[in-house]
LOGUVEX-373746 format. One record per residue (C-alpha): residue number from 1; residue in three letters; x, y, z. Coordinates in pm, 1 decimal. Example, Ala and Ser with C-alpha at 12.3 -4.5 7.8 and 13.67 -1.06 7.14 Angstrom:
BEGIN
atom nr 1&rest ALA&X 1230.0&Y -450.0&Z 780.0
atom nr 2&rest SER&X 1367.0&Y -106.0&Z 714.0
//
This chain:
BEGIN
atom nr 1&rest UNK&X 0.0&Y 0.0&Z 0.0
atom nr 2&rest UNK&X 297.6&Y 258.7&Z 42.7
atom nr 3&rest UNK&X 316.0&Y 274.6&Z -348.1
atom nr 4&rest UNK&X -63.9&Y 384.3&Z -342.1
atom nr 5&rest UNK&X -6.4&Y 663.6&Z -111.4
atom nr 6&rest UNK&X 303.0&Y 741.0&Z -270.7
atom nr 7&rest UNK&X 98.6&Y 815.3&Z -599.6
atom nr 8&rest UNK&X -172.1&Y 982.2&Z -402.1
atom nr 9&rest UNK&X 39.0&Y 1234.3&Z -314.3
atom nr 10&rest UNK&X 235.8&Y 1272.9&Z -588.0
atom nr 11&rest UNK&X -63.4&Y 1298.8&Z -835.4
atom nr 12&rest UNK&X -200.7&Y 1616.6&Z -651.8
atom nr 13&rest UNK&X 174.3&Y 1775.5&Z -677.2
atom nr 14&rest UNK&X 79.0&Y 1904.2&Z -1017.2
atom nr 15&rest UNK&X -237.3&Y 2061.9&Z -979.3
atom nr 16&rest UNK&X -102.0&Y 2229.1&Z -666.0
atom nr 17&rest UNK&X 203.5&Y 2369.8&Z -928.0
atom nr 18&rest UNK&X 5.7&Y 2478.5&Z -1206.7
atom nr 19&rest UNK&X -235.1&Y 2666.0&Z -928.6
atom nr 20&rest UNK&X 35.3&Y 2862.2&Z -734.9
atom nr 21&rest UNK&X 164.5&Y 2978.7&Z -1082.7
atom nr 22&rest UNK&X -188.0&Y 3073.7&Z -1265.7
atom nr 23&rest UNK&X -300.6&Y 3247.4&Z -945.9
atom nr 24&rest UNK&X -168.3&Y 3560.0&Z -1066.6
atom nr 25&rest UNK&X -298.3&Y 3548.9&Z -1416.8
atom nr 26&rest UNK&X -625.3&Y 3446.2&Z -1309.4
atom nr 27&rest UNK&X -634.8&Y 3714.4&Z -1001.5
atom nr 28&rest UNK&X -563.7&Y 4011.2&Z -1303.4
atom nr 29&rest UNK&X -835.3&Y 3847.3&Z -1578.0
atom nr 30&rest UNK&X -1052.4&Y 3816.2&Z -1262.6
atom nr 31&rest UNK&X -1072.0&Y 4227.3&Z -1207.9
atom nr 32&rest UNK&X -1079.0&Y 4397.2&Z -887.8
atom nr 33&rest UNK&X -1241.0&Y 4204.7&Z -577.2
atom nr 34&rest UNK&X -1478.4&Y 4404.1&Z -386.7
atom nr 35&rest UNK&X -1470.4&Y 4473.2&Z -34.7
atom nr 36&rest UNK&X -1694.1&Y 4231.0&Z 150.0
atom nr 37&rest UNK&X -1982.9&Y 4403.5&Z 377.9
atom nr 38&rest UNK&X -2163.3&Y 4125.1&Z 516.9
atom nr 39&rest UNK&X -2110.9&Y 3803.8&Z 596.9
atom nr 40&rest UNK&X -2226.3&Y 3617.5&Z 315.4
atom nr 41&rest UNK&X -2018.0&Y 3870.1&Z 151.8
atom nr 42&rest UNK&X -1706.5&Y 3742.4&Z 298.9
atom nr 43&rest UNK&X -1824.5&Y 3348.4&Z 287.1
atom nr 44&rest UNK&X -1848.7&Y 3394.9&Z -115.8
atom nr 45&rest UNK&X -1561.7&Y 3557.7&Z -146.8
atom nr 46&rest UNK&X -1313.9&Y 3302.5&Z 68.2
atom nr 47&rest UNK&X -1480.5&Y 3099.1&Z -189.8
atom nr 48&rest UNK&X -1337.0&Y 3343.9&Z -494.7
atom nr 49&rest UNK&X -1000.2&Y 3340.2&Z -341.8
atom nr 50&rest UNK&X -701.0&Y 3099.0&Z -355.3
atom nr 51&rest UNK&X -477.5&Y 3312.5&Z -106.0
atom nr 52&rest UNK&X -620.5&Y 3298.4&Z 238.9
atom nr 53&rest UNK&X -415.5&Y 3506.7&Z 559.6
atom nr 54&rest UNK&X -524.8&Y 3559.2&Z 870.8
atom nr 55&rest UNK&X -361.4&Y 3815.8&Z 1174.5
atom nr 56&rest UNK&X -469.5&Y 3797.5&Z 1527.6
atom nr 57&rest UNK&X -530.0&Y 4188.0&Z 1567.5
atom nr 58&rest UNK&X -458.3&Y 4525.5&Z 1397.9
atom nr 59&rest UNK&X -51.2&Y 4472.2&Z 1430.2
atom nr 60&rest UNK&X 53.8&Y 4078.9&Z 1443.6
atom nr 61&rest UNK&X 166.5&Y 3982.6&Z 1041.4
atom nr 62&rest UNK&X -70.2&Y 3802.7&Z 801.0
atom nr 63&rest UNK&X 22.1&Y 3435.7&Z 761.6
atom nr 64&rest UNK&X -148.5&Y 3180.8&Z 518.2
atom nr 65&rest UNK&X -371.9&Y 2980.3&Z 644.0
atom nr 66&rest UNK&X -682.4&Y 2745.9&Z 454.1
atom nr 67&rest UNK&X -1057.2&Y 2922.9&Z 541.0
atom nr 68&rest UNK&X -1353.2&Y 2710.1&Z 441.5
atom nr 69&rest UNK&X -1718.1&Y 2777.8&Z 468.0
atom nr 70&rest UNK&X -2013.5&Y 2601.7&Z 577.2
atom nr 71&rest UNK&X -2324.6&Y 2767.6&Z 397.9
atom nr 72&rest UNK&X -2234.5&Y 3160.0&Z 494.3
atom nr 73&rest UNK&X -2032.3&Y 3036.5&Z 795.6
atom nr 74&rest UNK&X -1623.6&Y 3035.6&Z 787.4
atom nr 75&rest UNK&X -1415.5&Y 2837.3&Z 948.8
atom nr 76&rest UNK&X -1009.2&Y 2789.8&Z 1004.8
atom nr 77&rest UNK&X -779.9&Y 2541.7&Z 1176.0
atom nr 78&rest UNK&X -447.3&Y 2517.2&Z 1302.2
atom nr 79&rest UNK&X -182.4&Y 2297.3&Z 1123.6
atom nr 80&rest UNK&X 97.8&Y 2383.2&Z 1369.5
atom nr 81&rest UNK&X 58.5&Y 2364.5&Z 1753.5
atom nr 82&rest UNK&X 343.0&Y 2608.0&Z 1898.0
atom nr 83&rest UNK&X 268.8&Y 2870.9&Z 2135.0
atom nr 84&rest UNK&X 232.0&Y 3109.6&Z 2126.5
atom nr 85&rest UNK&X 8.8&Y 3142.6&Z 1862.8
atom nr 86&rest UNK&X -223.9&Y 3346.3&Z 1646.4
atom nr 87&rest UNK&X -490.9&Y 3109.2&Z 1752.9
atom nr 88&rest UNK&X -407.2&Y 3171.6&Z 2117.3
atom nr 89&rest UNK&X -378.4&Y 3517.3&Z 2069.7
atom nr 90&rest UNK&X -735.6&Y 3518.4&Z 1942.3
atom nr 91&rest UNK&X -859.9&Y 3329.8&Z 2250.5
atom nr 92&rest UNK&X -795.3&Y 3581.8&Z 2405.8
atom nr 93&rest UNK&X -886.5&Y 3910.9&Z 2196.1
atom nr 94&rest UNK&X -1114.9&Y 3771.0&Z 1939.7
atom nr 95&rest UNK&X -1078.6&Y 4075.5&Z 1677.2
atom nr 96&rest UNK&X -816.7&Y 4067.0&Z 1380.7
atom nr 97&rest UNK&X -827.2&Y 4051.3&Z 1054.8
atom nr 98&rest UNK&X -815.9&Y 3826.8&Z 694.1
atom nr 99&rest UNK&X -674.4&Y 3920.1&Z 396.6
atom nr 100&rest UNK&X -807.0&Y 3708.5&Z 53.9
atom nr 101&rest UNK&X -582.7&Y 3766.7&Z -258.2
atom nr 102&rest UNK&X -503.4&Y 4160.9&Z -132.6
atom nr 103&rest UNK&X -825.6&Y 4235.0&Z 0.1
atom nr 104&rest UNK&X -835.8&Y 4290.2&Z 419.3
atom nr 105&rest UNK&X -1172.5&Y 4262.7&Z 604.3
atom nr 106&rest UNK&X -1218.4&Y 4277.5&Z 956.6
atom nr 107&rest UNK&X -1335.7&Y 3979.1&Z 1171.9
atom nr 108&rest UNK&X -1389.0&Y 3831.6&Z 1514.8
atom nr 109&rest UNK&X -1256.6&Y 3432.2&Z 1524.9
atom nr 110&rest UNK&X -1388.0&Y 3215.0&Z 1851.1
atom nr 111&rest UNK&X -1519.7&Y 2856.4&Z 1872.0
atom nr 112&rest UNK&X -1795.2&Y 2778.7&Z 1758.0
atom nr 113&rest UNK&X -2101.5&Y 2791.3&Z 1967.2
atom nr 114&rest UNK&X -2228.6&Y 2409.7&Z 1823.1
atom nr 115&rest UNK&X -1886.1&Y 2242.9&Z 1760.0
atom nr 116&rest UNK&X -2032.0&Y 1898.8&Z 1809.6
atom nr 117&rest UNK&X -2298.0&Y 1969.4&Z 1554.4
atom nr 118&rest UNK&X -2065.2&Y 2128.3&Z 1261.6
atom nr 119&rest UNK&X -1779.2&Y 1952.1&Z 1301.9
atom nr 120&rest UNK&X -1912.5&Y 1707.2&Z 1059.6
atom nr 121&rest UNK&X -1971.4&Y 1959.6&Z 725.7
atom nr 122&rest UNK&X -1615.0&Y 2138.6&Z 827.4
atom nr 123&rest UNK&X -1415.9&Y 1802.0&Z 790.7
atom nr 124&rest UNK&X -1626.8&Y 1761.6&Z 463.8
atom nr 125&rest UNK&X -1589.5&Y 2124.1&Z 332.2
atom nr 126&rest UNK&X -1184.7&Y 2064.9&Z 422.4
atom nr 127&rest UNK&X -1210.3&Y 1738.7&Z 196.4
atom nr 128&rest UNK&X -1394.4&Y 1899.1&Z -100.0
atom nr 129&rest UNK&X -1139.4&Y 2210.6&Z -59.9
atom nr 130&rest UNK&X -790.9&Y 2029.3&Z -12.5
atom nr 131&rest UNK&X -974.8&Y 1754.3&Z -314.4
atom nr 132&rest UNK&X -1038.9&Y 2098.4&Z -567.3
atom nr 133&rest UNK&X -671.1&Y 2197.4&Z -426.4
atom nr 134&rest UNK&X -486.0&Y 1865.1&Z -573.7
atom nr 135&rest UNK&X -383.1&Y 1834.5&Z -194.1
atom nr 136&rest UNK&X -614.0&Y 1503.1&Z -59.3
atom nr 137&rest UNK&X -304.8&Y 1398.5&Z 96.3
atom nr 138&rest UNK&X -307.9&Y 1682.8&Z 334.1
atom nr 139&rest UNK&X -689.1&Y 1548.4&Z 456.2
atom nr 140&rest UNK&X -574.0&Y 1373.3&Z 757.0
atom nr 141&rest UNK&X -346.3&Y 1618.5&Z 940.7
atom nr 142&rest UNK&X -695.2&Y 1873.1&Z 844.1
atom nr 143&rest UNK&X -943.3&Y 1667.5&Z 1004.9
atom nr 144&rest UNK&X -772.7&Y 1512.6&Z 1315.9
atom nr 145&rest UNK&X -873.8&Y 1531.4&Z 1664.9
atom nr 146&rest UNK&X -600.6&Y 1834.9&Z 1722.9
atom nr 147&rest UNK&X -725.8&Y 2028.8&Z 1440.4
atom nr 148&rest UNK&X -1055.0&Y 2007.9&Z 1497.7
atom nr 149&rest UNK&X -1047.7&Y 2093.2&Z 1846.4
atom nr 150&rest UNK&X -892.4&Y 2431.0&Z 1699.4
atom nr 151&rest UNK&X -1153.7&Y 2504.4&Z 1471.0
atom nr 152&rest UNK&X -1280.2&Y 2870.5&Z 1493.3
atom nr 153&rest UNK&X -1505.6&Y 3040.1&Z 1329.6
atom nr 154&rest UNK&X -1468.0&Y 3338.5&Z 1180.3
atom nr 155&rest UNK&X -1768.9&Y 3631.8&Z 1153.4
atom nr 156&rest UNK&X -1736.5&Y 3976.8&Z 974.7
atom nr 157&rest UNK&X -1699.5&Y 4243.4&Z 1196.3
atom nr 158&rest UNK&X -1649.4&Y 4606.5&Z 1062.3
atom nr 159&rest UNK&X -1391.7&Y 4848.1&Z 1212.7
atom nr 160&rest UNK&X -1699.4&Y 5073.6&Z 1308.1
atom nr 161&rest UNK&X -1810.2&Y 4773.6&Z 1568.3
atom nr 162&rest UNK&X -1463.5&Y 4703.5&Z 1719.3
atom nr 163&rest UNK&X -1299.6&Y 4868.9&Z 1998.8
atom nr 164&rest UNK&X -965.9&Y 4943.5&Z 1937.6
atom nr 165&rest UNK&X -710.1&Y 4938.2&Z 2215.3
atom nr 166&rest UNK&X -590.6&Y 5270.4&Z 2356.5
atom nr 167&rest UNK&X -269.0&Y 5338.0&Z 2293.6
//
């Protein structure tokens, strides 16, 4: 069976390739993204996108990370466990901010309120999403009792309803 793995992954290599280096082609032929103002705004457009980022606040860098939705809800995991971490810096001050292919929209990022209940369609929309990505071989590490216990979901939230810290 190692052989069948082996060609698992290596089939999705491609795909994954050709992706990274259309991105930008597609991205200009694509026109300018709008700015998302509601939630199923954002949901439809972390659809749109291929480049996902995520920062824990107004100051912390962006770093790439996989978003997928569930109907017009969003969702993100971990895929490495140090601390500290963006995720642990949202556990405690739930505001930051995504960024899909150059466009930044504010959010809020906690658990979910019914984890037990979604957990199911997340795994799945991970699946369909690493599956569309060439990636299947990443599905395990994605859906694994560590990452989902990291799953948080992620709601719009414009500037005008956060408060800022004080300097």
């Amino acid at each position: 069976m190692p052989n069948a793995t082996l060609w698992v992954v290596l089939s999705g290599i491609p795909k994954m390739i050709f992706g990274q280096l259309f991105h930008p082609l597609i991205s200009k032929l694509r026109g300018p993204i709008k700015q998302p103002e509601t939630q199923a705004e954002l949901a439809a457009l972390i659809n749109q996108t291929r480049t996902h980022e995520i920062r824990a606040g107004y100051t912390h860098r962006f770093i790439r990370l996989m978003f997928v939705t569930v109907d017009d809800r969003v969702f993100c995991r971990r895929y490495q466990y140090n601390e500290p971490s963006w995720h642990s810096v949202f556990r405690s001050d739930p505001h930051g901010q995504i960024r899909l292919d150059g466009v930044e929209a504010d959010i809020k990022a906690a658990l979910p309120a019914d984890m037990p209940d979604i957990l199911p369609a997340i795994d799945q929309s991970y699946a369909d999403a690493l599956k569309k990505l060439g990636a299947s071989f990443l599905l395990s590490g994605a859906v694994d009792k560590r990452a989902q216990e990291s799953t948080l979901e992620i709601t719009f939230s414009p500037r005008s309803q956060v408060q800022e810290p004080s300097e």
